[in-house]
N, C-alpha and C positions, 0 to 999 in steps of 0.2 A: 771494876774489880770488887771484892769481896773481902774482907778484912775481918779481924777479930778484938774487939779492947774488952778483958777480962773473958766473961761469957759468953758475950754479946757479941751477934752478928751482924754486919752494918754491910751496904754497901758504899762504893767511893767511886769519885770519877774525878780525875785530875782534868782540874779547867784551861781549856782551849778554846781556839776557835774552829779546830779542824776537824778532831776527833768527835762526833756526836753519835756513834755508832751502837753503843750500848741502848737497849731497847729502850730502858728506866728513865734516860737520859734524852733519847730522839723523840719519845712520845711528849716529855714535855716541854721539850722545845718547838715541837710541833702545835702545841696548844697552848704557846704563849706563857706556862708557867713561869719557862726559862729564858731569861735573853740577855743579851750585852747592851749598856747602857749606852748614852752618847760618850760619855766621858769613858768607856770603853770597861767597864767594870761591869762583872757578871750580877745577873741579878737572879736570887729564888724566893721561893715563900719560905717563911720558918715552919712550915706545917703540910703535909700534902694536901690539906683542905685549907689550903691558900692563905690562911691567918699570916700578918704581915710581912715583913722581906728583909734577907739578908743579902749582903756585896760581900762580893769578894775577886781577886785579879787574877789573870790568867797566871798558872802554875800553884794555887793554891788547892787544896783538895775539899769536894762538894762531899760530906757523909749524909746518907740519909740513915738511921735506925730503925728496929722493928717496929716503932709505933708511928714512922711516919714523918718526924720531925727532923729537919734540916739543920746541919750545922758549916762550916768552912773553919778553916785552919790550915795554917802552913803547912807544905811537903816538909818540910820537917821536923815539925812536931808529929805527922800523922808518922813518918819513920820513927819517930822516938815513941809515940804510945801504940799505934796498932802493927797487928800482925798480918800480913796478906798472907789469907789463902785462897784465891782466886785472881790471877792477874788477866784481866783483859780491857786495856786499853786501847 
């Protein structure tokens, strides 16, 4: 999905194990950027150029921002600060 906090355009993908359909999202789980841990926690880099790695659990929401960088946060805190205007999950 496609969301909005202030200006800023970010995209988001609510973490699953089912759902990897978004391109943004299957390419880098395809290339190992992304993956579920043993202890079953999602894993990404905080950076699209791979610089270290954030967790986070299934139903929590992946943002990436225009510069690249990775964040995770509650569904809802993402309901309480962004705006969707793109839903495709």
């Amino acid at each position: 999905m496609k969301a909005t906090y202030g200006n800023t355009t970010v995209r988001a993908w609510k973490i699953n194990r089912e759902n990897k359909e978004l391109d943004w999202v299957k390419e880098n789980f395809d290339n190992g950027n992304f993956f579920f841990t043993e202890l079953k926690l999602f894993r990404a880099p905080t950076t699209v150029s791979l610089g270290g790695g954030i967790y986070g659990k299934v139903g929590d929401i992946l943002i990436q921002n225009g510069m690249g960088v990775y964040t995770i946060i509650s569904e809802k805190k993402f309901r309480k600060r962004y705006k969707n205007i793109e839903e495709e999950l």
